[in-house]
C-alpha positions as CSV (number, residue, x, y, z in Angstrom):
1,X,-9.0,1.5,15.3
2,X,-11.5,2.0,12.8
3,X,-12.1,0.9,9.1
4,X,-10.4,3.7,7.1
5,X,-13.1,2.7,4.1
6,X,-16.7,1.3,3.3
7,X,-17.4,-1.4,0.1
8,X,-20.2,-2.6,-1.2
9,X,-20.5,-3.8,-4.3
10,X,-23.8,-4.8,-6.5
11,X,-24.6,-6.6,-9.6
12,X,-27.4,-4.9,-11.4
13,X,-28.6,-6.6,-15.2
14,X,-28.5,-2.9,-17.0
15,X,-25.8,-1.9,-19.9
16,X,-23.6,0.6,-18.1
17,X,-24.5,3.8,-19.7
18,X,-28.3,3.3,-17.8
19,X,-26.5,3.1,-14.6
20,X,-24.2,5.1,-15.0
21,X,-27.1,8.0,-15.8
22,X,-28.8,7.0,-12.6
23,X,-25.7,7.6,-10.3
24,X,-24.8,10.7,-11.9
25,X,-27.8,12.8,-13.0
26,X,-29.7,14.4,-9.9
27,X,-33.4,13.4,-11.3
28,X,-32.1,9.4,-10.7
29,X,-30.4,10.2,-7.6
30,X,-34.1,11.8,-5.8
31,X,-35.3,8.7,-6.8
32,X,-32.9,5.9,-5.0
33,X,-30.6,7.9,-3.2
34,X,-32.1,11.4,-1.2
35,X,-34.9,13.1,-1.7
36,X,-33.3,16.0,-3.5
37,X,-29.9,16.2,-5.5
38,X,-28.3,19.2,-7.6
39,X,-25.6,18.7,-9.4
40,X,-22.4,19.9,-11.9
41,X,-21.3,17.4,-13.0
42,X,-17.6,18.1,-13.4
43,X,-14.1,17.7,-11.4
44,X,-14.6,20.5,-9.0
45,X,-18.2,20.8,-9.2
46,X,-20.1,21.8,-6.6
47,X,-23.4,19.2,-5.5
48,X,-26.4,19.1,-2.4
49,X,-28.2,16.2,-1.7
50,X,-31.1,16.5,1.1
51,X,-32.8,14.2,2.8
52,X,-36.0,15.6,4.3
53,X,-37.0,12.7,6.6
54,X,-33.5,14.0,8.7
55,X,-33.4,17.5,7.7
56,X,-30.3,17.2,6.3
57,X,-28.6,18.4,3.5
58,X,-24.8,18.0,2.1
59,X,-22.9,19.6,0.6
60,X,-20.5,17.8,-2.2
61,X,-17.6,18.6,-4.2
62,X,-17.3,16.5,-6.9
63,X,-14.0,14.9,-8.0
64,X,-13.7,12.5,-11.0
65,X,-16.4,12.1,-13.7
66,X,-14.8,9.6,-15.9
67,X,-18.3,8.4,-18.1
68,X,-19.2,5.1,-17.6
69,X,-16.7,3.6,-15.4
70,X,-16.0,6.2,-12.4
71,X,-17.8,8.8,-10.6
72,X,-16.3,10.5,-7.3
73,X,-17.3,13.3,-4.7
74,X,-16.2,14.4,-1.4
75,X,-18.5,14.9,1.8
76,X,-18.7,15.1,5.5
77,X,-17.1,17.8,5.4
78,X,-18.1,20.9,8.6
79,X,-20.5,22.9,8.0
80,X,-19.7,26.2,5.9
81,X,-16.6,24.1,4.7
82,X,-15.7,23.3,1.3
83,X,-15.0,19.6,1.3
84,X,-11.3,18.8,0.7
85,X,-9.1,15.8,1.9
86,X,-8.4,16.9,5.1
87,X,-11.7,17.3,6.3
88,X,-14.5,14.6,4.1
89,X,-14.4,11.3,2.9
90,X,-14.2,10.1,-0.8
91,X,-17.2,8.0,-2.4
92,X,-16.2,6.4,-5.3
93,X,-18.7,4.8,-7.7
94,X,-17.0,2.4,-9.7
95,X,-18.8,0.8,-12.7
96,X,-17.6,-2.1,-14.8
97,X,-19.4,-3.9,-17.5
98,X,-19.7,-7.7,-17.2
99,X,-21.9,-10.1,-19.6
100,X,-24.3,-6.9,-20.3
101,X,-24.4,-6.3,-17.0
102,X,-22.8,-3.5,-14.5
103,X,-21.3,-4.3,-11.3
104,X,-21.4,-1.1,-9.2
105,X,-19.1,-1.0,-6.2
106,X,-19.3,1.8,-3.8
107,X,-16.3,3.3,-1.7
108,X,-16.1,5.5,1.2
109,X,-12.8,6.6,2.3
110,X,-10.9,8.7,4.7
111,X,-12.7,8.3,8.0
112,X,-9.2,8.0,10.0
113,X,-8.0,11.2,8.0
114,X,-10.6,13.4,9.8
115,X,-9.5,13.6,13.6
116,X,-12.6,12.3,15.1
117,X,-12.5,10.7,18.3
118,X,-12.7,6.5,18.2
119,X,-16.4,7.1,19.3
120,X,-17.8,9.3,16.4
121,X,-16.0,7.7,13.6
122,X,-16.9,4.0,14.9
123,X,-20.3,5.6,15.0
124,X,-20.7,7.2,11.4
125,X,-18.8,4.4,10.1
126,X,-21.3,2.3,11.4
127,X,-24.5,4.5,10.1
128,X,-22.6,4.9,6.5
129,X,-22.4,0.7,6.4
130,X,-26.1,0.8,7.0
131,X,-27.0,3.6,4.8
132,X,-24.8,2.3,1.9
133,X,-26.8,-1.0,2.3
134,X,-30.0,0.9,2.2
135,X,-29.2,2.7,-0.9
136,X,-28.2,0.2,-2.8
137,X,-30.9,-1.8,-2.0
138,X,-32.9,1.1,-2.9
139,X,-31.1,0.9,-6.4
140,X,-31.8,-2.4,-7.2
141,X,-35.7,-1.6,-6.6
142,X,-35.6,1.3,-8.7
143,X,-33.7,-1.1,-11.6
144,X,-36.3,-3.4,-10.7
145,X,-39.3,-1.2,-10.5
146,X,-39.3,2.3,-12.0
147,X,-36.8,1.3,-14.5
148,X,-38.2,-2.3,-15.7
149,X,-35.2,-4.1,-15.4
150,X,-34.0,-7.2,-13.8
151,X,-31.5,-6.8,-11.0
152,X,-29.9,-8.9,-8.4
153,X,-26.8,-8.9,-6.1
């Protein structure tokens, strides 16, 4: 059977506030995450994020907003579909200040809750591991780079 969730958690040397602006407001998010975000930024809210390189774009609903500590939307979901909990996964961003640092642990539930067949979910499981590794490697250069401040794992 396959994993019913995705973890990955990151330490990143930024008060929580500054992180928790760049997983929340779209201008951060086209910087580390997709190429383009949009965003309202409430329970309910409807969001897009595209990524050109794959000519995709999807669509979000977003669930909790619960400044600094947790931010949640739904995705996956079928095309033309509005992303509920029978038919998306949940990716929680959960933020926690340590030592005037944040540790920022990312979760993607629900795979076994959307009727795929053993060979798609073990298949998009395994492409959201990867891509959760690449973004938040991509976050810890933009803390590094664009945003002047140390981070490590």
């Amino acid at each position: 059977m396959v994993t019913n969730s995705i973890e990955k958690e990151i330490r990143i040397e930024a008060p929580i506030e500054i992180v928790w602006e760049t997983v929340t407001d779209p201008d951060h998010i086209s910087r580390w995450f997709s190429d383009k975000a949009e965003m309202d930024l409430h329970p309910g809210g409807q969001a897009s994020i595209t990524w050109n390189d794959h000519g995709v774009t999807e669509t979000l609903r977003i669930e909790t907003v619960e400044p600094p500590r947790l931010f949640s939307f739904r995705w996956l979901n079928p095309a033309g579909e509005t992303p509920d909990k029978s038919n998306s996964t949940l990716v929680e961003f959960r933020l926690s200040a340590v030592d005037g640092a944040t540790i920022l642990r990312v979760v993607e539930s629900g795979f076994n809750e959307l009727g795929w067949s053993e060979k798609t979910a073990s298949s998009t499981v395994d492409g959201h591991i990867a891509g959760w590794g690449v973004h938040t490697d991509a976050l810890i250069r933009y803390f590094a780079s664009d945003r002047q401040l140390s981070v490590r794992l």
